[in-house]
C-alpha positions in Angstrom: 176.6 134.7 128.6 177.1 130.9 129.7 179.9 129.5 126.9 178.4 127.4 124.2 174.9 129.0 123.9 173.9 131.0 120.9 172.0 134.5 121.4 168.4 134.0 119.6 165.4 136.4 119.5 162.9 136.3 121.1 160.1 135.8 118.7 156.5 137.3 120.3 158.8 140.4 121.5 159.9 141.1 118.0 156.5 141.0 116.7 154.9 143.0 119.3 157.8 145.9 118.7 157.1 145.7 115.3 153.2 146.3 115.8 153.8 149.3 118.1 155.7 151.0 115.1 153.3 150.1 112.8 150.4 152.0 115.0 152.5 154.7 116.1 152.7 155.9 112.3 150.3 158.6 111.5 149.1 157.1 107.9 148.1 153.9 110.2 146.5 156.4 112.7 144.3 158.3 109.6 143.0 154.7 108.3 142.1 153.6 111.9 140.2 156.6 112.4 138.7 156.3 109.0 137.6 152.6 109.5 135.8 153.6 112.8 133.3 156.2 111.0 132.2 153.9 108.0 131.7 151.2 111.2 129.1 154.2 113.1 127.5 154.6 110.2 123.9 152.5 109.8 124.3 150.1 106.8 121.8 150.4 104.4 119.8 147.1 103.1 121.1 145.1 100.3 118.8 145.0 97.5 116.7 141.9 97.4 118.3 138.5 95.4 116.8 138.1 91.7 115.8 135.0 92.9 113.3 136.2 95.3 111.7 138.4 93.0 110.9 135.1 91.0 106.8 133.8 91.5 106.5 130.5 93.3 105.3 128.1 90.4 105.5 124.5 92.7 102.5 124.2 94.2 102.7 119.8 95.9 99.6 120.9 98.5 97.7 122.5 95.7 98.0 125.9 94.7 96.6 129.2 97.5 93.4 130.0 96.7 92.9 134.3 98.5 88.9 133.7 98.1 88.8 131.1 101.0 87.4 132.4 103.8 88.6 130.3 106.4 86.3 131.8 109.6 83.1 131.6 107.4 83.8 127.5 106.8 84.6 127.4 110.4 81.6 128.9 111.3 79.5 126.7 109.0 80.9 123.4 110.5 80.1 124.6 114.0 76.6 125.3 113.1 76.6 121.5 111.4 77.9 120.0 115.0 75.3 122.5 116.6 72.8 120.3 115.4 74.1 116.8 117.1 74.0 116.0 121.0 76.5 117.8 122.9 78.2 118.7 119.5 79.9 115.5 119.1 78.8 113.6 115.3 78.9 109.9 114.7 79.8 108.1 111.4 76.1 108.6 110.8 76.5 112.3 111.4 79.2 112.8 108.7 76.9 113.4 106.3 76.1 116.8 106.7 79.7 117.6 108.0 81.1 116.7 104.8 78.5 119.0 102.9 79.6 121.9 105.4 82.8 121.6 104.6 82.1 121.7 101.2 83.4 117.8 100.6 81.5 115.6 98.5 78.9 113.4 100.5 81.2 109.8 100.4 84.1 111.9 102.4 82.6 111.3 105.3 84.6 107.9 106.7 87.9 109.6 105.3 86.4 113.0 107.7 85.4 110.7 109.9 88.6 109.0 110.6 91.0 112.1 109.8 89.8 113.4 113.4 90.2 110.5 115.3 86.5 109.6 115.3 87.1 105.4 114.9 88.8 105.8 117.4 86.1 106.9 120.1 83.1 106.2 117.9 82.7 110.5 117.8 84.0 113.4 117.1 83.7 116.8 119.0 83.5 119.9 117.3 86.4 121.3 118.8 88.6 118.3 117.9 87.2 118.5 114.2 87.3 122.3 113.8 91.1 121.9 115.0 92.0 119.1 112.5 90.1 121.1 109.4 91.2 124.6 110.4 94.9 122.8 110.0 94.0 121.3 106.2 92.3 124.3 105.2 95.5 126.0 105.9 98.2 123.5 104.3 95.7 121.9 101.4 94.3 124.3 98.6 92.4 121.3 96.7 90.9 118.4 96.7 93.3 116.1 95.9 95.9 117.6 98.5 92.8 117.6 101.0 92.3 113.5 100.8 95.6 112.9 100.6 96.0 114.6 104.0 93.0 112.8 105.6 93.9 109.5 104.5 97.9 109.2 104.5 99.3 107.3 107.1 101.6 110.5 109.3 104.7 111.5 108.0 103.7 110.3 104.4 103.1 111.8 101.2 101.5 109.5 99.4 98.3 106.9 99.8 99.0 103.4 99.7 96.2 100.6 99.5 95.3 100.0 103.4 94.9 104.2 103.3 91.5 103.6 101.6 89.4 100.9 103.7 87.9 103.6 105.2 86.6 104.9 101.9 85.6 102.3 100.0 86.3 98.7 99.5 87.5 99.3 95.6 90.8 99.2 96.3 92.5 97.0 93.3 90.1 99.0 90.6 91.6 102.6 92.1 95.0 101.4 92.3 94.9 99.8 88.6 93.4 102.9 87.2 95.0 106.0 89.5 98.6 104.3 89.8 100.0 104.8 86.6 103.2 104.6 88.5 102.5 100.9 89.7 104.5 102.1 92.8 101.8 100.8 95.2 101.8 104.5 96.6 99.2 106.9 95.3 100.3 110.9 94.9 98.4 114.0 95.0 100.0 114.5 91.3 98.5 110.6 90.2 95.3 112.0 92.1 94.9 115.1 90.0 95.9 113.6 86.3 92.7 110.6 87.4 89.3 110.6 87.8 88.8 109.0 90.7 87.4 112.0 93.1 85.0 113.4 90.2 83.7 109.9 90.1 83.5 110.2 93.9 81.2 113.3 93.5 79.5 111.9 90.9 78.0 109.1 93.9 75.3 111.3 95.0 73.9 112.7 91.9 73.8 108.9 89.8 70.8 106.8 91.3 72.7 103.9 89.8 75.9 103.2 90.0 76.7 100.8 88.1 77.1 103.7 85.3 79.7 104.5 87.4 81.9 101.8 85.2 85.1 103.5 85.9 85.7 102.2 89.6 82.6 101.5 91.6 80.8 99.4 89.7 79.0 96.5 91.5 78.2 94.3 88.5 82.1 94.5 87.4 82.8 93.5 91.1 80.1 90.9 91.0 82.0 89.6 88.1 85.4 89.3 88.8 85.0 87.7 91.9 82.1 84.9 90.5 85.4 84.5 87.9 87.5 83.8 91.2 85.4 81.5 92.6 85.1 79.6 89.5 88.8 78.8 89.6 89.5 78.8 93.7 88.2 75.3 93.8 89.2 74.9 97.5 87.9 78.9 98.0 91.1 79.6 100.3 91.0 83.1 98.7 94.6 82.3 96.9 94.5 80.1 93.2 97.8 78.7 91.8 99.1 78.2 88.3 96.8 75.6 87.3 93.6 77.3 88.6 94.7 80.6 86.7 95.2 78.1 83.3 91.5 77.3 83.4 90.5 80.9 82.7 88.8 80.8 79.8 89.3 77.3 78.7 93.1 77.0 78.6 93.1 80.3 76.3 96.5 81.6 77.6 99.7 79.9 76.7 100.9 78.1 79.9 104.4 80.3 79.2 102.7 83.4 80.0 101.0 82.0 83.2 104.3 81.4 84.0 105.7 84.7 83.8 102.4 85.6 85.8 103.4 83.5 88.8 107.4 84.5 88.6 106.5 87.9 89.8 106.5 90.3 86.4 103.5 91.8 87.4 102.7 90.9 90.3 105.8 92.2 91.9 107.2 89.8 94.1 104.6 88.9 96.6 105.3 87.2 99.4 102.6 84.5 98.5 104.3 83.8 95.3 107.1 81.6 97.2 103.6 79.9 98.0 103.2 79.1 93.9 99.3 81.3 94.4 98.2 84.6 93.8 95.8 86.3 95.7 92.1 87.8 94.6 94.4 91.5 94.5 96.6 90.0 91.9 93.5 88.2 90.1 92.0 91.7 89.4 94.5 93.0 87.8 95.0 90.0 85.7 91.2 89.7 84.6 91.1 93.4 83.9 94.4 93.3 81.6 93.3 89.9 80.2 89.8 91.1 79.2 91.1 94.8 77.8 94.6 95.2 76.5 94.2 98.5 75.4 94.6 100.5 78.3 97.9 102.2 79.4 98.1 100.1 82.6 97.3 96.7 80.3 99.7 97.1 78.1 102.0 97.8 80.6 101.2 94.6 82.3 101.9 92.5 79.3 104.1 94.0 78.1 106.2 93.4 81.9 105.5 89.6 81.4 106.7 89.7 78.0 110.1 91.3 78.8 111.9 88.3 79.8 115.2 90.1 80.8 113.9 93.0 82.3 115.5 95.5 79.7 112.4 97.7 78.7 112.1 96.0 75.2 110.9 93.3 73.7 113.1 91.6 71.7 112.7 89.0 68.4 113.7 86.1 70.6 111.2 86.9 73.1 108.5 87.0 70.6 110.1 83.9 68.8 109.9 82.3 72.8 106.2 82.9 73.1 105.2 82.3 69.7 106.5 78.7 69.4 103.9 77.6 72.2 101.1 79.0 69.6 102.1 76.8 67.2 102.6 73.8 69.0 98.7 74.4 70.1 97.9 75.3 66.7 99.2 71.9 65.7 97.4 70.4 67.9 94.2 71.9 66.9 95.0 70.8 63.0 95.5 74.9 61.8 98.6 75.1 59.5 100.1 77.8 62.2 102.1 80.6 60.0 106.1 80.5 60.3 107.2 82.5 62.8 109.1 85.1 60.0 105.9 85.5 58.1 104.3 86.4 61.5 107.0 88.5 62.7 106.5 91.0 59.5 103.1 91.0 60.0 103.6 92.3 63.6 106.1 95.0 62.7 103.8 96.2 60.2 101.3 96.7 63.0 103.5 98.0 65.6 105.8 100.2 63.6 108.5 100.0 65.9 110.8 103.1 65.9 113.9 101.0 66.2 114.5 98.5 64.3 115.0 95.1 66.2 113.0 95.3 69.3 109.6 96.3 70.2 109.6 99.9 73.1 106.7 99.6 75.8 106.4 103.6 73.7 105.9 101.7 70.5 103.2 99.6 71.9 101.0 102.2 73.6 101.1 104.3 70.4 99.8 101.1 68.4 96.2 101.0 68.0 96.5 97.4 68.0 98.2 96.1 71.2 95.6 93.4 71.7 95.9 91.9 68.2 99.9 92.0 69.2 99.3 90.4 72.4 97.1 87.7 71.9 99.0 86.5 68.9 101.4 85.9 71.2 99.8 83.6 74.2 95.9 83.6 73.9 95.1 81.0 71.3 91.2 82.3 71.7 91.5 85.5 70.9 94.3 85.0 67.9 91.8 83.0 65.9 89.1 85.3 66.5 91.2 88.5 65.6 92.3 86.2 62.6 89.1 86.0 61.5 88.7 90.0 61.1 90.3 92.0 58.7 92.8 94.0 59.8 90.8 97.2 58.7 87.8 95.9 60.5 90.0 96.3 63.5 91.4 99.4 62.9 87.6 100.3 62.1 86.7 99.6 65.5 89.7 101.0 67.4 88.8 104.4 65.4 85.1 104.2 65.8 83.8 108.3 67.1 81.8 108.8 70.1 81.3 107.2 73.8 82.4 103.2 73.0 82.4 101.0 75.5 86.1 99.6 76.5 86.6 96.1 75.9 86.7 95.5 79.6 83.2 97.2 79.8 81.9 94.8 77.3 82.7 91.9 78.8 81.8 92.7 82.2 78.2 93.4 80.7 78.2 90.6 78.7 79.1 87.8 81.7 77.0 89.6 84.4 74.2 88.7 81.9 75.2 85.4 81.8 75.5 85.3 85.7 72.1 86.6 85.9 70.8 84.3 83.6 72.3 81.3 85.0 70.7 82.3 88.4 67.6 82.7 86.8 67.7 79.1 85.6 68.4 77.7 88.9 65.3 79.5 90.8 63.1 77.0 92.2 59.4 77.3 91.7 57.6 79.4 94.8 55.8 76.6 96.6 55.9 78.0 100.0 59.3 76.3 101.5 62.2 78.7 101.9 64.3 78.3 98.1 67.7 77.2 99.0 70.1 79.9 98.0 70.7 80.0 94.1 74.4 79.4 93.5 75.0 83.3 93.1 74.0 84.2 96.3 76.1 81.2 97.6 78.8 82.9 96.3 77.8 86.5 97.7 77.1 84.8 101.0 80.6 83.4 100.9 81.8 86.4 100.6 80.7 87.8 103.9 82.8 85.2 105.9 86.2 84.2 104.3 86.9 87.6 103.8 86.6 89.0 107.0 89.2 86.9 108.2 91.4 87.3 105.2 93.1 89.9 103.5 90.9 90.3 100.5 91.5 93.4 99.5 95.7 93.0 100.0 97.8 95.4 99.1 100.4 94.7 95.9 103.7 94.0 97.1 107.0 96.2 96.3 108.4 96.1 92.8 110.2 93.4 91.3 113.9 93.8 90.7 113.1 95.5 86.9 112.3 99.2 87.5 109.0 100.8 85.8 110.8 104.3 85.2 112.6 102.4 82.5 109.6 101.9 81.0 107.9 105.1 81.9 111.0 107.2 80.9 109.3 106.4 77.2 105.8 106.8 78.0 103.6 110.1 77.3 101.2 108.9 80.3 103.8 108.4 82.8 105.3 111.7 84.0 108.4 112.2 86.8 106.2 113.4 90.0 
C-alpha cells in the first residue's frame, strides 16, 4: 500500500455481500417461496365502496325519466319532416316539429335555431334528428331542454340575448325568472318560475293579454307609451331629469339619484353617459308601480342601502326622509318629525334586530310599499296616509285571485291610452285620418329600434353583492 493512504471499504461490495447472506438463509428462502404462491393466486374483487351504493340525488339536467322511448320520438319527428319538401322544414314548418317532439307550439324559433336552421333558412331531418336524439339523451325536462337549445355553447345558464329568438319579452322574463339578478338565467331559476307553463299556456288562451305574468301586450303597450312620454328627444336613452317627470315629480330627486349611480341598475356602461336605457326603465316602472313583489323590494331596497351593507340603517332612513319633509313644507302639510315617523315604521316592519332594517325584514312585511313611499314618493305617502293602517292590512290580506298592484295600473293607464286615442280620431270623411298619436308611437317603434338595442341586456353587478342580501331571503336559494 502507497504510504499515507488509509484502507476504506468499499461500500456497494459490502452491501452486495451482505445481500447474498441474507438470501442464502433458508428462513429467507421459505418467505420468498411463500410470497410467490399468494402472487399466482387470482385476487378476488374488493367489495364495492359505501359510497357507491349511495342513490344519485343531483339531478342539474333534470332527473332520468326509463318511460322515454327515444326510437318512438325519433320516429315521430321523421314522419313530421316526411311531410315537407325534400324533408328539410322552414321556421314556418316548426310548428308541427315542435308538437312531434312533444314541445309546446312557441318552441319552435328556440327548435328552429338549436339546429342551425337561421343559419341556412332550413333544417334537414337528419341534422335535427341528430341535434334532438343528443337533448333527449342529456335533458330529462323541460327546463333542462330550453336551456340546452338556447344557451350560448359551453354555458350553463341563459342570459338576455339567449331569448331573441323566443320572444321579444326579454326585461319582463328577466325581472320575474331572475330572482338572482345575476343577468344569467338557470335551469334551477327556470324550474322554481312560471315562465314555460305560461309558454304552454300560448296556444290554448285566444287572448293573451290574460297572460299578465310576462306576455302581455297592453302591459308592453304601456310601459313603452310611459317611455315615450319622458324621452323627449326619443334617442331610446332618458336621463335624470326625464325619469323625475314620472308621475309629476312624485319621487324624491335623492332616490333618482341612487337610480342613476348604478344601485339597481348595475353599472351600465351608459350610466357614465348620465341615461338609462328602455331595459333599465322596465324595471323601474314595474318596481315603481308594485313594491310588493320579491324582486321590487329588492330593488328599493338596493337604492336605499347607501353603503352597500345589506341593511338599512336609521341614518339612511333619516337621509331620505328629510327630502319628504322639505316637499311637505313646501306643500303647507305640517310633515311628522322624523322620530315620530321612525316608530311608526318599526311598528310596521318589525325588524328582528334592533337598529337596522334586513332586506328579510322587509319581504316578510306586508307593508313594504307603505315603507317605501314614505320614504321618496310624496304621491303615494299622502295617499297611504289617508287609509287606515288596517284598511291596508285589509287589502294586503284580502282571499282569492287579486290583482297585483302592477296589474292594476297597467289596466287602469291602457284605459286611459285608449281613451285618449279615442278622443283624437278624426271624423271619417273619406281622406286618409292622419295617425292618432298612439299609433305614432307604435309606428315609432318599428324604426328606432331596429337599429338600437331595445331590448339590452342589464349589465354585470355593481360592486355590492346580492348573495348578501339573498343569504337572508326565503325566495332566493344557493343554485
Amino acid at each position: 500500500m502507497p504510504p499515507g493512504k488509509v484502507l476504506q471499504p468499499v461500500l456497494k461490495m459490502k452491501v452486495d455481500e451482505l445481500f447474498l447472506r441474507w438470501l442464502s438463509e433458508s428462513g429467507t428462502q421459505l418467505m420468498l417461496q411463500e410470497c410467490l404462491r399468494v402472487q399466482t393466486k387470482k385476487e378476488e374483487p374488493l367489495p364495492p365502496a359505501a359510497s357507491q351504493s349511495i342513490p344519485a340525488f343531483y339531478f342539474p339536467r333534470g332527473r332520468p325519466k326509463e318511460t322515454v322511448n327515444v326510437d318512438a320520438v325519433i320516429a315521430k319527428i321523421e314522419r313530421a319532416f316526411a311531410q315537407f319538401p325534400h324533408e328539410r322544414a322552414t321556421m314556418e314548418n316548426m310548428g308541427l316539429v315542435a308538437k312531434a317532439c312533444g314541445c309546446p307550439l312557441y318552441w319552435k324559433a328556440p327548435l328552429f335555431c338549436g339546429a342551425g336552421g337561421e343559419r341556412t333558412g332550413s333544417v334537414s331531418v337528419h341534422k335535427f334528428v341528430a341535434m334532438w336524439r343528443k337533448v333527449l339523451h342529456g335533458c330529462h325536462d323541460d327546463a333542462a331542454k330550453f336551456v340546452h337549445l338556447l344557451m350560448n355553447p359551453g354555458c350553463n345558464y341563459l342570459v338576455q340575448e339567449d331569448f331573441v329568438p323566443f320572444l321579444q319579452v326579454i326585461q319582463r322574463i328577466f325581472y320575474t325568472v331572475n330572482r338572482s339578478w345575476s343577468g344569467r338565467i338557470t335551469c334551477a331559476e327556470l324550474r322554481r318560475s312560471t315562465f314555460l307553463q305560461n309558454v304552454a299556456l300560448l296556444e290554448e288562451e285566444a287572448d293573451i293579454n290574460q297572460l299578465t305574468e310576462y306576455f302581455s301586450y297592453e302591459h308592453f303597450y304601456v310601459i313603452y307609451c310611459k317611455f315615450w312620454e319622458l324621452d323627449t328627444d326619443h334617442d331610446l336613452l332618458i336621463d335624470a331629469q326625464d325619469l323625475a317627470r314620472h308621475n309629476d315629480h312624485a319621487i324624491s330627486a335623492k332616490m333618482i339619484d341612487r337610480i342613476f349611480s348604478g344601485a339597481v341598475t348595475r353599472g351600465r356602461k351608459v350610466q357614465k353617459e348620465g341615461k338609462i336605457s328602455y331595459a333599465d326603465f322596465v324595471w323601474f316602472l314595474i318596481s315603481e308601480e308594485d313594491k310588493k313583489t320579491p324582486t321590487s323590494i329588492e330593488y328599493w331596497f338596493r337604492c336605499m342601502d347607501l353603503d352597500g351593507d345589506g341593511a338599512l340603517s336609521m341614518f339612511e332612513l333619516e337621509y331620505f326622509y328629510e327630502e319628504q319633509c322639505r316637499r311637505l313644507d313646501s306643500m303647507a302639510i305640517e310633515a311628522l318629525p322624523f322620530q315620530d315617523c321612525l316608530c311608526q315604521m318599526l311598528d310596521l316592519v318589525k325588524p328582528r334586530s334592533e337598529g337596522k332594517i334586513t332586506l328579510r325584514d322587509l319581504k316578510q312585511c306586508k307593508l313594504a310599499n307603505v315603507f317605501f313611499d314614505t320614504f321618496f314618493n310624496i304621491e303615494k305617502y299622502l295617499d297611504h296616509e289617508q287609509k287606515e293602517q288596517v284598511c291596508l292590512l285589509r287589502e294586503s290580506d284580502s282571499d282569492g285571485p287579486e290583482l297585483s298592484d302592477w296589474e292594476k295600473y297597467a289596466a287602469e293607464e291602457y284605459d286611459i291610452l285608449v281613451a285618449e286615442e279615442a278622443a283624437g280620431e278624426p271624423w271619417e270623411d273619406g281622406y286618409d285620418a292622419e295617425l292618432s298619436p298612439v299609433d305614432q308611437k307604435l309606428s315609432a317603434l318599428r324604426t328606432p329600434l331596429a337599429q338600437r338595442p331595445f331590448f339590452e341586456a342589464p349589465s354585470a353587478l355593481s360592486a355590492v353583492d346580492l348573495y348578501e342580501y339573498a343569504c337572508a331571503d326565503d325566495d332566493l336559494q344557493p343554485l
